[in-house]
N, C-alpha and C positions, 0 to 999 in steps of 0.2 A: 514323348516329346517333352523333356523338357528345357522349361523358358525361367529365364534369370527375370525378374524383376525392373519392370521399366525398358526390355530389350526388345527393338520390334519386330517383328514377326515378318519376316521377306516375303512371303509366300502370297499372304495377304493385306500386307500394307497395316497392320492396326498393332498397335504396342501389346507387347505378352501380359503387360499387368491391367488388358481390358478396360483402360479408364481412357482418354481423349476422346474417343467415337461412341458411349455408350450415352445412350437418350435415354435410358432407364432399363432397369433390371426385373427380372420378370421375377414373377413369388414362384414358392415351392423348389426350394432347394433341398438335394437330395447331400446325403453326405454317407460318406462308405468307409470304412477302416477295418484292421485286421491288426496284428502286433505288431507288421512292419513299415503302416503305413494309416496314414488320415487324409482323405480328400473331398471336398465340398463341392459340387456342379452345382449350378443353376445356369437359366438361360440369360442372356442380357443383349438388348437390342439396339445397334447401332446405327450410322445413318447408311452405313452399307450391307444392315441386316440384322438377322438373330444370328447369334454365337452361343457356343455352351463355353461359359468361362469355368474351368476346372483348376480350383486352389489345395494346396495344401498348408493349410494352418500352421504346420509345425515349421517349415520349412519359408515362410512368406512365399513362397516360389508360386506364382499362375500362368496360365493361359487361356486365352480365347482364342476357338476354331469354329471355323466355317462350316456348313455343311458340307462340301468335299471334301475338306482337311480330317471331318470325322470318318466320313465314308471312305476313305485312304487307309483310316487304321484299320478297316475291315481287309485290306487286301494284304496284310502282313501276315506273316507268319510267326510262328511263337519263337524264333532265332531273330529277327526284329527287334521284339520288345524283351528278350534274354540280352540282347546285345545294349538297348538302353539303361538296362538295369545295372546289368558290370561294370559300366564307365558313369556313375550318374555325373547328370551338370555337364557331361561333354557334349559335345557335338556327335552324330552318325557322319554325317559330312563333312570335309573341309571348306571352308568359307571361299568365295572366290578370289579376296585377295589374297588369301597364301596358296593359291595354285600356281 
């Protein structure tokens, strides 16, 4: 999933770049990289909950998801996230106004 910068997030109403709804951010942030990639999680809690906001440094690109929105990526398949990875910054879906 990725989320452009400042774009909000349909799904559950809160901006992809995790800042307007966040009350404060929880400590203990994890960060993961490899050669192709660097990403920074931590938790941060909003007034409609805790989110894991998931940035990548190199890229400013974030997002904050929900508890469903995470548990979502568990029902994907790895032709999902092959498919995110081939188009990055695109969409999976078309937007509703261009249907």
């Amino acid at each position: 999933m990725n989320a452009h910068p400042g774009h909000e997030h349909p799904a559950s109403g809160h901006t992809a770049s995790g800042h307007g709804e966040a009350d404060g951010e929880g400590s203990g942030a994890i960060e993961l990289g490899n050669e192709f990639a660097q990403v920074r999680g931590s938790r941060v809690d909003t007034r409609n909950g805790s989110r894991l906001l998931i940035e990548s440094p190199k890229s400013g690109h974030r997002v904050a998801l929900c508890p469903l929105e995470l548990e979502a990526l568990t029902w994907q398949g790895p032709q999902t996230f092959s498919a995110m990875i081939a188009r990055p910054f695109a969409s999976l879906v078309e937007p509703e106004d261009e249907r």
